[in-house]
C-alpha positions in Angstrom: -29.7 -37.8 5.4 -27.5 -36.3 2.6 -28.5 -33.1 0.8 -26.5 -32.4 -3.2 -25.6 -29.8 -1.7 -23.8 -31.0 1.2 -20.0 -29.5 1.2 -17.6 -32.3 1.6 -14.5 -31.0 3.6 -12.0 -33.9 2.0 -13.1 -32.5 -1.7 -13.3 -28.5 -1.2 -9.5 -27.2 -2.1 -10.0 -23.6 -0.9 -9.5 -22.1 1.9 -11.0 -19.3 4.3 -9.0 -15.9 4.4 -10.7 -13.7 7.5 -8.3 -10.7 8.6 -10.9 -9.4 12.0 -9.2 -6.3 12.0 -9.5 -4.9 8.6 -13.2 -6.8 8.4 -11.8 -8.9 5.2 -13.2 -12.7 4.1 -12.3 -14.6 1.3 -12.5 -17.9 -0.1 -9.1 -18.6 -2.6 -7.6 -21.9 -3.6 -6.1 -23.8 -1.5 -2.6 -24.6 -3.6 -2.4 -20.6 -4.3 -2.4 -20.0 -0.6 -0.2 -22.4 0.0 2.1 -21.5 -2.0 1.8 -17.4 -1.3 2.2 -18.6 2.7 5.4 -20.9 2.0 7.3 -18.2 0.3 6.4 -15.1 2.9 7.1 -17.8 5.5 10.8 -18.3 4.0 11.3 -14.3 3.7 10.3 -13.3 7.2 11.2 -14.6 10.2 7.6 -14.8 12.0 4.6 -16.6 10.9 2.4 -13.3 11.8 4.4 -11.3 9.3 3.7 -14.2 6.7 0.1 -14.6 7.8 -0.5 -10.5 7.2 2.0 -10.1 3.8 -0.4 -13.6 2.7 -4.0 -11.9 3.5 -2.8 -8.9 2.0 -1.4 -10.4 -1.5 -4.9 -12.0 -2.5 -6.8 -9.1 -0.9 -4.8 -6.8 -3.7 -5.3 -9.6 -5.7 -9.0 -9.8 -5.8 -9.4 -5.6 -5.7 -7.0 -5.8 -9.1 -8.3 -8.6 -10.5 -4.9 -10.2 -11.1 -3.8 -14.2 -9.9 -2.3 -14.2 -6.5 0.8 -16.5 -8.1 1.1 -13.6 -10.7 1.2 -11.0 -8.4 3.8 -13.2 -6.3 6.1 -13.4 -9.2 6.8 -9.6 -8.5 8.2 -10.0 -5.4 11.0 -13.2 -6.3 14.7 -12.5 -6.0 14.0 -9.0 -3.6 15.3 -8.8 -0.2 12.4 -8.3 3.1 12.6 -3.8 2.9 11.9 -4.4 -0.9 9.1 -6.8 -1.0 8.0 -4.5 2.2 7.8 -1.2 -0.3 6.5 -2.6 -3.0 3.6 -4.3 -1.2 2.8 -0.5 -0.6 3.0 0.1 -3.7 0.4 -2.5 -4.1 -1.9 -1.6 -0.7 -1.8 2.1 -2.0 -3.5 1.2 -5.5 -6.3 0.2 -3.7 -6.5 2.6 -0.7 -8.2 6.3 0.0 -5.9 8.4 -1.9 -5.6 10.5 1.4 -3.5 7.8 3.4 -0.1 6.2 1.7 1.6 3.4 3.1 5.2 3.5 3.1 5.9 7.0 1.9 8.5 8.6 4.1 8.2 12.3 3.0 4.8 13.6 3.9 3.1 15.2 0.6 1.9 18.7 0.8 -1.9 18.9 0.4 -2.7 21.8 -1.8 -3.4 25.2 0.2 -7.2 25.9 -1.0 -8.3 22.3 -0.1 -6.7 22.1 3.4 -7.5 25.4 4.7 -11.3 24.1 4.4 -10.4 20.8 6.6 -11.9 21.2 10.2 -9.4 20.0 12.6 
């Protein structure tokens, strides 16, 4: 027997965003995922890199409170390194402040504050 609140697979238009290893879930519109997926897929070569630059566009997305296609619109017209660097630009706004992503020169912690670090 049907229930009013049965969920009808044909009519629901979003889709299921789980990334196991950094213990993420989400449910976003189906026609904003397609169309973050399509263009990562046309920048990259592999559909893992696309998969991962996809989960992590509405996961900055949702901690920001900004629309996924919005946030896309940032990274038209740049090459692969550039949409790469400015995702961490992105992935670091919502990170500890004790890890970056992308930065090439380590920073240098302040001398009172690491000399009371156990190692």
């Amino acid at each position: 027997m049907s229930t009013v609140n049965e969920i009808n697979n044909r009519v629901d238009q979003t889709v299921r965003i789980f990334d196991q290893f950094y213990n993420y879930d989400a449910n976003v519109p189906a026609d904003q995922y397609d169309a973050v997926r399509s263009f990562f897929r046309s920048v990259f070569k592999t559909d893992s890199a696309a998969d991962n630059f996809t989960v992590a566009i509405f996961r900055v997305a949702q901690n920001s409170g900004q629309n996924a296609i919005t946030l896309l619109s940032t990274f038209e017209n740049k090459t692969p390194p550039e949409i790469t660097a400015t995702l961490c630009y992105y992935l670091n706004g919502i990170r500890s402040p004790s890890t970056l992503l992308g930065v090439l020169t380590p920073t240098t912690p302040n001398y009172y504050t690491a000399r009371n670090v156990k190692q």
